[in-house]
C-alpha positions as CSV (number, residue, x, y, z in Angstrom):
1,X,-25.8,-7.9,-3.4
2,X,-26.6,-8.3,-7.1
3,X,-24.5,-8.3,-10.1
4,X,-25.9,-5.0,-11.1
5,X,-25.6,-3.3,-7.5
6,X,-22.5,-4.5,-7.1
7,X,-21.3,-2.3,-9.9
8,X,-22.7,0.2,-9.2
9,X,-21.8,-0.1,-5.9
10,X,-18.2,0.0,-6.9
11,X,-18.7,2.9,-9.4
12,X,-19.9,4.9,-6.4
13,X,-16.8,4.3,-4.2
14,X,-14.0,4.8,-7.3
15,X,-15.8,8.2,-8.4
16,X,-15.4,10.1,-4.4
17,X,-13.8,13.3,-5.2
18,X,-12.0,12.8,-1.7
19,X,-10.0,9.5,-2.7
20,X,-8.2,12.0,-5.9
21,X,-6.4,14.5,-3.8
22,X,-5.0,11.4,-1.3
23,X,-4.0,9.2,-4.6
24,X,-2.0,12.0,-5.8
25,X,-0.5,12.7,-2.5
26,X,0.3,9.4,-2.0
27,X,2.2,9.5,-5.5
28,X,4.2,12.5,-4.6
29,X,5.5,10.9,-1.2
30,X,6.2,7.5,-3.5
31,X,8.0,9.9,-5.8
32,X,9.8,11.6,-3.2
33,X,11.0,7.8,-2.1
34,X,12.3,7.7,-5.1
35,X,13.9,10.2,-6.0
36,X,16.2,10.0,-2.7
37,X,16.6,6.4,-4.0
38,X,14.6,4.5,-0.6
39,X,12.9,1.7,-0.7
40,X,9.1,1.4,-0.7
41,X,7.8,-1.6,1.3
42,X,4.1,-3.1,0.9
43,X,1.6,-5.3,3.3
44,X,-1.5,-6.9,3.4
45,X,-2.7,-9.7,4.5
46,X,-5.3,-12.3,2.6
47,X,-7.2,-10.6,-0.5
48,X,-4.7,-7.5,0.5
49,X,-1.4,-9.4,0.3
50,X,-1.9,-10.0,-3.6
51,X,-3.0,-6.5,-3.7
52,X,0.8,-5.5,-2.1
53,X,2.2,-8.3,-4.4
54,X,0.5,-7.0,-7.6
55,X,1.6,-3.3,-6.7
56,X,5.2,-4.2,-6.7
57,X,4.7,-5.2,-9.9
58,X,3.2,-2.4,-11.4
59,X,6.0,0.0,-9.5
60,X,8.5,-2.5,-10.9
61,X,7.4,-1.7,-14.4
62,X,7.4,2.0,-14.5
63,X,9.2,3.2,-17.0
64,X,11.2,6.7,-17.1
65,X,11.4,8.1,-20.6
66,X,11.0,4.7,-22.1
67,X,13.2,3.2,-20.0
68,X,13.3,0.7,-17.3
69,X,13.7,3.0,-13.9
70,X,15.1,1.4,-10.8
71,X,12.6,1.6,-7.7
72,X,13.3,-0.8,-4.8
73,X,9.8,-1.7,-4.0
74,X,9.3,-4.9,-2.2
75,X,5.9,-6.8,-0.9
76,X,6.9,-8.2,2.2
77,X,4.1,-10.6,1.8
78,X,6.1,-12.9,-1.4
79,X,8.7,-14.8,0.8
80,X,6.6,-17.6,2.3
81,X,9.6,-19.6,3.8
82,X,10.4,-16.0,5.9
83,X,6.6,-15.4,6.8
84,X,6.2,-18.8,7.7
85,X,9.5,-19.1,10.1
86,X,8.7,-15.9,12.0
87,X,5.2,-17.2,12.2
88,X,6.3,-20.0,13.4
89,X,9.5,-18.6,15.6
90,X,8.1,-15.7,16.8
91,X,4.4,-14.8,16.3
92,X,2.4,-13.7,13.3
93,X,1.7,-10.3,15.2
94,X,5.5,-9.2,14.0
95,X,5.8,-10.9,10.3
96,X,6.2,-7.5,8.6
97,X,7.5,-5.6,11.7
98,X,10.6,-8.1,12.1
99,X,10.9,-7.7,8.2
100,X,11.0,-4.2,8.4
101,X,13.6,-4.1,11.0
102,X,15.4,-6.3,9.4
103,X,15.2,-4.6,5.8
104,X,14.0,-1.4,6.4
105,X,15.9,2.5,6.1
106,X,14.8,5.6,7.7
107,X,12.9,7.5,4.6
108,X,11.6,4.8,2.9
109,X,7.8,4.7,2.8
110,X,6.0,1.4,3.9
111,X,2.8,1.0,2.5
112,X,-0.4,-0.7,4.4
113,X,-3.2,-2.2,2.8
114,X,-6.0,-3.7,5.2
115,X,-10.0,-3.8,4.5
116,X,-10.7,-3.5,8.1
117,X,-7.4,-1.3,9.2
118,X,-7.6,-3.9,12.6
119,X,-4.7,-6.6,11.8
120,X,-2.6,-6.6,14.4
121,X,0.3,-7.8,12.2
122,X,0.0,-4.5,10.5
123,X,-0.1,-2.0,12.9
124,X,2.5,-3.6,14.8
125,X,4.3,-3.3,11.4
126,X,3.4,0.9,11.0
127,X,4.4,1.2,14.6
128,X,8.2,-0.1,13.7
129,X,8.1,2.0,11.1
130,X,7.5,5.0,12.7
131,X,10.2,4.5,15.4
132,X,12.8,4.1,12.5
133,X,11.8,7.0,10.7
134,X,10.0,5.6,7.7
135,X,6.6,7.5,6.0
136,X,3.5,5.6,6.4
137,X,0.9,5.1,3.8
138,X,-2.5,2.7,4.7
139,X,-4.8,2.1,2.0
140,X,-7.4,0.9,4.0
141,X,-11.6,0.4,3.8
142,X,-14.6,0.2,6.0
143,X,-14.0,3.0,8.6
144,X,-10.5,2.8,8.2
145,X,-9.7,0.9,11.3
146,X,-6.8,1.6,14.0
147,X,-4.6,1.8,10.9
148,X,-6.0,5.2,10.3
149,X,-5.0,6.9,13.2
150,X,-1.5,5.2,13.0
151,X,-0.3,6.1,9.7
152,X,1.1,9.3,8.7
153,X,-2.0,9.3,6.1
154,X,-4.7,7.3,4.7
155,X,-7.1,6.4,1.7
156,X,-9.8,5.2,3.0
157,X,-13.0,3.5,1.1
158,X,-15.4,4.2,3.0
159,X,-17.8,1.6,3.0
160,X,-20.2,-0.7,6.0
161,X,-18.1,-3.1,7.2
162,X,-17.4,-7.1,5.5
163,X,-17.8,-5.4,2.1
164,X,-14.4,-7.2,1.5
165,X,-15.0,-7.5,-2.3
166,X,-15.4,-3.7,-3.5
167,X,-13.1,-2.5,-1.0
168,X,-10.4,-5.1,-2.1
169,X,-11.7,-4.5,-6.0
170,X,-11.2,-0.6,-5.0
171,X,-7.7,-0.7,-3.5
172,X,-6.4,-2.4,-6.6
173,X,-8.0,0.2,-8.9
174,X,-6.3,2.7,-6.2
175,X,-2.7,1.2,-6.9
176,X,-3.5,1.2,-10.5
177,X,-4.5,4.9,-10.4
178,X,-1.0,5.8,-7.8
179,X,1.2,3.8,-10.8
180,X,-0.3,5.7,-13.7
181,X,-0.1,8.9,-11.5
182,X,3.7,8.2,-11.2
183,X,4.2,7.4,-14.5
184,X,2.5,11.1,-15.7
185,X,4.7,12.9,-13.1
186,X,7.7,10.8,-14.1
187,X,7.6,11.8,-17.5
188,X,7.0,15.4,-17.1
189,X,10.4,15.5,-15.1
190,X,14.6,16.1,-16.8
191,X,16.1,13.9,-14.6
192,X,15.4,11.5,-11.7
């Protein structure tokens, strides 16, 4: 794909009317999390756990009324001594699910981010998550995978499958769009 096409190619997938209603659903559940004071928990894998990583940050920096508003989010993809151990230990299949049981409350929302919606680490991680009662958002691509089925809801970009680079490029500008949507809301709100 060239330079050009793949810009436009991108353009194309950020400008679906269907991704606007999910992003701001997916900002009222985050909100929701929030305002019950839960915790939001993140995972990817690869290209997608720097996505998770860089999302915590940008929930970490949303500000309430200019100031600095407490929002436990966590990627559970940062801890490499942990993900390596129960790699090791147990199995890769159950880094983020064995995290989650671990770490994880009934209401908080964990947050998926997969290309091809197939790793097995992350569904098993979803699956966890819904016996213990949290909400489940996947930010996915391709056809949205078995991930799609298994979350509670999904934003998918749709594209043909191994387009890894727009999808990945797509899921940040999605995260971006979520943070901004939450600052809007936050700021239109008395208290929190």
């Amino acid at each position: 794909m060239s330079e050009e096409n793949y810009f436009t190619f991108l353009e194309s997938i950020l400008s679906e009317e269907a991704l606007v209603p999910q992003i701001k659903k997916a900002t009222q559940v985050i909100l929701d999390c929030i305002s019950s004071k839960n915790s939001i928990w993140i995972l990817g894998n690869g290209g997608s756990a720097s996505t998770a990583e860089h999302f915590e940050t940008d929930l970490s920096f949303v500000r309430y009324n200019r100031k600095s508003l407490k929002i436990n989010a966590a990627a559970l993809t940062s801890n490499s001594a942990l993900i390596s151990a129960i790699s090791n230990d147990i199995g890769f299949d159950k880094v983020f699910s064995h995290q989650l049981q671990r770490k994880a409350s009934s209401d908080d929302v964990c947050i998926v981010i997969s290309a091809s919606g197939n790793s097995v680490n992350l569904i098993n991680g979803v699956r966890v998550a819904k016996q213990m009662g949290l909400k489940s958002i996947g930010i996915l691509g391709f056809d949205g995978g078995e991930l799609a089925s298994q979350v509670d809801f999904s934003i998918v970009v749709k594209t043909e499958i191994g387009k890894y680079g727009p999808v990945e490029d797509a899921h940040l500008a999605i995260c971006h769009a979520i943070s901004r949507e939450l600052l809007n809301r936050l700021n239109t709100l008395d208290v929190i």
